[in-house]
N, C-alpha and C positions, 0 to 999 in steps of 0.2 A: 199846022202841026206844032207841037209844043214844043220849045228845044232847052235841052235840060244841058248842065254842065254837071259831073257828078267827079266831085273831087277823092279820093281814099290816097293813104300813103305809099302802100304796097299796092302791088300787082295784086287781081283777086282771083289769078289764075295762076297756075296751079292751086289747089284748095288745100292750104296747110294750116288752120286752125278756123277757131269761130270770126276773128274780123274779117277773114275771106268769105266765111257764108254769108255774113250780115251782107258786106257789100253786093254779092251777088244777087241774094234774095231784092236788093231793090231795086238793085239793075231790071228784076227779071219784071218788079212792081210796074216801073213805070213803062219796060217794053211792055206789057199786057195794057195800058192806057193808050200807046201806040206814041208813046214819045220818040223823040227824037235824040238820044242820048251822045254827047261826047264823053268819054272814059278818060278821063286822068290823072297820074300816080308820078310815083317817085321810084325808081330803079338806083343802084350806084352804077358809075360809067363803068362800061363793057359788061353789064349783063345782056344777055338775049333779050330779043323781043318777042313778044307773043307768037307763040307756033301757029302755024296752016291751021291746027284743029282750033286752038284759042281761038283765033279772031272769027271763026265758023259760029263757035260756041257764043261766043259775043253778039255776034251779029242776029241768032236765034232770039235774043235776048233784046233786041234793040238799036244796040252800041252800033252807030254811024260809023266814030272815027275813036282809034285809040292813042292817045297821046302820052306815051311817058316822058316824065325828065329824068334825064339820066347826069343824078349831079355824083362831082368832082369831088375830093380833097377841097380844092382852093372851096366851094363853098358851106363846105365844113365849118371850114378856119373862118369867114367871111362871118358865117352866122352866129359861130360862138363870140365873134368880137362884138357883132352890134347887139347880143343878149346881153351881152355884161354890161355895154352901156346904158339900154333901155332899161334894164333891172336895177337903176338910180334911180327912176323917176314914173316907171308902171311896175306892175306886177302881172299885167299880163304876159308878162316878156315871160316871167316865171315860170308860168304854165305851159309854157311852148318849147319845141324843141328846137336847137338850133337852126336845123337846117329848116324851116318855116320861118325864119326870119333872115335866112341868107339873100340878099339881094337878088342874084343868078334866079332863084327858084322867085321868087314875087315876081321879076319881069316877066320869066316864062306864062307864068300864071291871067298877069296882067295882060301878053301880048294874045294869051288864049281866049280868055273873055271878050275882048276886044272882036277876035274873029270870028266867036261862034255866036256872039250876040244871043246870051241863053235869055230865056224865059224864067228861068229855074236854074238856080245856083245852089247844087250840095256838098257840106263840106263834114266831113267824117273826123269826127273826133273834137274836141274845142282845141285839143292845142294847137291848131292845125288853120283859127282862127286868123292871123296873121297874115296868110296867104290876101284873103277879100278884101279889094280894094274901091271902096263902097263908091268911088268916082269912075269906075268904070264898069261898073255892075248896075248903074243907070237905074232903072223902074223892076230889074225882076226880083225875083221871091226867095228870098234867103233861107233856106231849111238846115240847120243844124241834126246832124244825126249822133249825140251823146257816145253811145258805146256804154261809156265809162264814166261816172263822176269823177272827175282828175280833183280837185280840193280834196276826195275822202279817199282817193287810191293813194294820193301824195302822202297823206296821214298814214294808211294802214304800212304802206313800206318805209315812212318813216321811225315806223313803230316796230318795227319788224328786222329792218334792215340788222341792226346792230346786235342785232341777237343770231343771226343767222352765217355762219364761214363756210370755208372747206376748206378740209382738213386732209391731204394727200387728194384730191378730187373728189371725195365724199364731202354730200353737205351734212353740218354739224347744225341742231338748233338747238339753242338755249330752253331747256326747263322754264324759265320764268316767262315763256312764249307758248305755254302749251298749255293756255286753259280755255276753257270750253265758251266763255265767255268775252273771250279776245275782241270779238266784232262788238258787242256791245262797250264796250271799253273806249274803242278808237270813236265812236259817235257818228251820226248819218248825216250831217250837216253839209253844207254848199254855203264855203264863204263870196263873200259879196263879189268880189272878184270873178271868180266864177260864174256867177251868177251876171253881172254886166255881162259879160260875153254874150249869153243866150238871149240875154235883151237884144242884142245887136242884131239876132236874128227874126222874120216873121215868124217862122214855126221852128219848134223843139221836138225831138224824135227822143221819146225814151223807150229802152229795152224792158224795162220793169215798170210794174206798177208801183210799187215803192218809191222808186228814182222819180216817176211825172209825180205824182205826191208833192214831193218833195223840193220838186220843182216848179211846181205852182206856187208854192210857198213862198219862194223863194226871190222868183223873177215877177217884176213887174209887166213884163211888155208882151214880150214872146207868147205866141199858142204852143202850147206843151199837147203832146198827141203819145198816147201809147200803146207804142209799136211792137209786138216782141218779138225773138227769131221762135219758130214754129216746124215742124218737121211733117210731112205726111206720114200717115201710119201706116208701118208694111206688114204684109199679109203673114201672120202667125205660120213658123214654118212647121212641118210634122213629127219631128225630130222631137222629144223629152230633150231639155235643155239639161243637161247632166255636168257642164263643166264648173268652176269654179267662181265664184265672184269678182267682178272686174272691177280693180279701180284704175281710171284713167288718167296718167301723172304727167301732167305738163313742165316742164324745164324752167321755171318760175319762181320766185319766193314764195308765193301761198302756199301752193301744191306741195312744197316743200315743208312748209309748215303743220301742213295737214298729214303728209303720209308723217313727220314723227309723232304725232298725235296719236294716228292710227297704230303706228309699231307699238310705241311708248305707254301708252292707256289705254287704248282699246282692245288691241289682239289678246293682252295677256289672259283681261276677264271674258275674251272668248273661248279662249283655248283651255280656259278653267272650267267651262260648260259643256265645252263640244272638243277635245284631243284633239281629232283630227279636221278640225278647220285647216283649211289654207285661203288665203287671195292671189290673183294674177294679177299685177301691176305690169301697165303699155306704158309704151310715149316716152319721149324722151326724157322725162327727169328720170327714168331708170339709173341712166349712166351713173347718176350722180347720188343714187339712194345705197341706204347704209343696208345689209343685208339682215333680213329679220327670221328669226322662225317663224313658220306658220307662211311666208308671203314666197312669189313666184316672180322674181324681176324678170318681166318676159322682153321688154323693151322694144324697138318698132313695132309695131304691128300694120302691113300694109295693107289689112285687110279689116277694118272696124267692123263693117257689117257680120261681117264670119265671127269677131272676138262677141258681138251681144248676142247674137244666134246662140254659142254655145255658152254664156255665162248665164248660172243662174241668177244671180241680179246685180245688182251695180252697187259698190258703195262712193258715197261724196264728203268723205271725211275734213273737205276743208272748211275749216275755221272762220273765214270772211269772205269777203266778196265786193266787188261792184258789179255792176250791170246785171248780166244774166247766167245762171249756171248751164250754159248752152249743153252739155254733157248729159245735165241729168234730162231735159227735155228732149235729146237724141234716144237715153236708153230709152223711155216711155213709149217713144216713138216706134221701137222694136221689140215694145212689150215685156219689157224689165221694169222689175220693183225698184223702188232706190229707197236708201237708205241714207240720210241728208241730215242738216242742220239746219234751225230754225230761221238762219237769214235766206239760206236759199231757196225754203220753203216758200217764204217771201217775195223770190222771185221766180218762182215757176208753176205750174198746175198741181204738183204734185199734193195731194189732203189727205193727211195721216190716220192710217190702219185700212185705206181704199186703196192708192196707186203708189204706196210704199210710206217708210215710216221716220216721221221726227223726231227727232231728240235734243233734246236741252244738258245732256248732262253724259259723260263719256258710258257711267251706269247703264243709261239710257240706251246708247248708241250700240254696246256690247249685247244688253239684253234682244233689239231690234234683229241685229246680225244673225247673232244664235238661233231664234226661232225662224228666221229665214233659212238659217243653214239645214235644221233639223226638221222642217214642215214642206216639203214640195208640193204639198197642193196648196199650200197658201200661196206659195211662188206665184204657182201655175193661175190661183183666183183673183190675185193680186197684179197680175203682170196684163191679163186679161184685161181689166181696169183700168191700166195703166197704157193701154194702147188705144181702149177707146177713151178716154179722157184728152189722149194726143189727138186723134183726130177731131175731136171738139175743138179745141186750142185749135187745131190748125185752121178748120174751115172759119172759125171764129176770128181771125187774123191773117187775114190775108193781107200784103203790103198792098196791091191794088186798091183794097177801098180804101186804106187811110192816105194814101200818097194824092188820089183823089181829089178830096178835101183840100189838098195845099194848089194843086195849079190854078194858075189866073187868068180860068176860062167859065166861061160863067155853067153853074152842074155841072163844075171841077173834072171835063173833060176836055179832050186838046179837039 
């Protein structure tokens, strides 16, 4: 039996955004291979540990043994002292978070390797690099799982950052941050830096196709394999979807960028088309969004499935991106149109005026909205589409076969 070590920084239980689906979905990959999985993360001291049902849930899944660390303050303070040192003389230090470079958290690491003696070492995210202690990981198989290009996430919130406050707990973004071609701007590149890291490992997991692109280009060593998150497509329910359009706003700088975009330039020339448009806006950047006409800050929502049930379709009004627009490939999945920007186009199934529609320019994106607002059977033709197209993607990516490919068993089975 293969014995995988599968590192992530958070818990992937409870499921509170997309790096908890990722990790789970490959948790769930390599239990369908019939691996032998240790789980390991990062809690702070005195959080819980996995409930009765979690480790149930896990064990369905694979998961042998689950190991958190539960670090401290002191290795806080530990890891930010030895970044600031190592960032005299690497730049990989740069790319990592403290606490991946606090001593506490590498021995734990180190004394886990040691015990499970994996076959298969996964580590979630590059900056998170640090942890792998290539002297006690011996002969097995290094697999990198990307997420994110961190060199071009580090740009776009560098780019970004300084434009963006809060102003009494509303966030405030600058004008000179709201144009249409923002992501073309910051550029798609992966400096060298970067790019060492993935050499360090045998196989690269990219989320997009863009990103493995991009990263063949880039890395000499590493197999680059791409992997994307994928949803089953659930069964069309009877109901006329009658509610209003969802955008779903994450607590983030993009998101943030994107809904004043959407206030700012788009709604106006909707609402110049169609009076009575409105959007429902979820999720937690609510709290923090400036109140618009036309928009419905509806805030949690503990029930996603019931919010795309009743929305007639989805908008995806942010501006840039890395990885994957994991949102817009959940609405499809539920048989919503989306209405998107041409980098997320790029990374996802959606192919404009079939399973919803691109736009390059705010014009664009207004005119898109409108006729969605004002045509329900194009919804209704279009959402159709856009469900089976999801289940395309899905049975077409399944994590089983690519994960496959990477064990070191010969027809990459344990």
């Amino acid at each position: 039996m293969t014995r995988v070590l599968f590192f992530c920084p958070r818990t992937p239980l409870p499921v509170t955004g997309a790096p908890q689906q990722r990790f789970l979905s490959l948790l769930q990959g390599f239990g369908a291979l019939g691996c032998d999985t240790t789980l390991a993360y990062l809690v702070p001291a005195g959080a819980p540990g996995p409930t009765p049902g979690e480790r149930e849930q896990y064990r369905g899944l694979g998961v042998r043994s689950v190991e958190p660390y539960r670090y401290t303050p002191r290795d806080l303070r530990a890891g930010a002292w030895v970044q600031r040192v190592r960032r005299l003389w690497s730049r990989r230090a740069a790319v990592s978070p403290s606490l991946a470079l606090a001593p506490g958290v590498r021995r734990w690491f180190g004394r886990l390797t040691a015990a499970v003696r994996p076959d298969v070492v996964v580590v979630s995210f590059a900056y998170w690099d640090w942890l792998v202690d290539r002297r006690t990981v011996g002969s097995a198989v290094l697999v990198m799982d990307t997420l994110d290009l961190v060199s071009r996430q580090q740009r776009l919130w560098a780019a970004l950052a300084p434009h963006v406050r809060r102003d009494r707990g509303t966030v405030e973004v600058d004008p000179a941050v709201l144009a249409a071609d923002f992501d073309v701007r910051v550029g798609y590149e992966v400096d060298r830096f970067e790019a060492a890291v993935y050499d360090r490992y045998d196989h690269t997991l990219a989320i997009s196709l863009r990103e493995a692109d991009i990263l063949r280009a880039s890395c000499r060593r590493t197999a680059v394999h791409f992997l994307p998150m994928s949803f089953p497509a659930l069964p069309a329910t009877t109901e006329e979807p009658g509610g209003l359009p969802l955008f779903p706003l994450a607590d983030h700088l993009l998101p943030a960028q994107g809904y004043a975009f959407l206030v700012r330039r788009v709604l106006p020339l909707v609402r110049a088309a169609a009076p009575d448009f409105r959007v429902r806006v979820i999720g937690p950047g609510c709290a923090a969004a400036r109140p618009a006409d036309g928009v419905d800050l509806a805030g949690f929502a503990p029930d996603l499935r019931a919010e795309y049930d009743r929305a007639r379709f989805v908008l995806n009004p942010i501006l840039a991106g890395t990885g994957q627009p994991v949102k817009v490939v959940e609405a499809m999945a539920h048989g919503r149109p989306v209405v998107l920007w041409r980098w997320a186009e790029a990374a996802s199934p959606v192919r404009h005026g079939e399973s919803g529609f691109v736009a390059d320019t705010a014009e664009q994106f207004a005119e898109y909205t409108a006729r969605l607002w004002s045509d329900p059977a194009l919804c209704r033709r279009m959402g159709a589409a856009a469900r089976e197209t999801a289940a395309r993607f899905h049975a077409a990516h399944r994590p089983a076969d690519t994960l496959a490919e990477l064990l070191p068993i010969a027809g990459g089975r344990p």
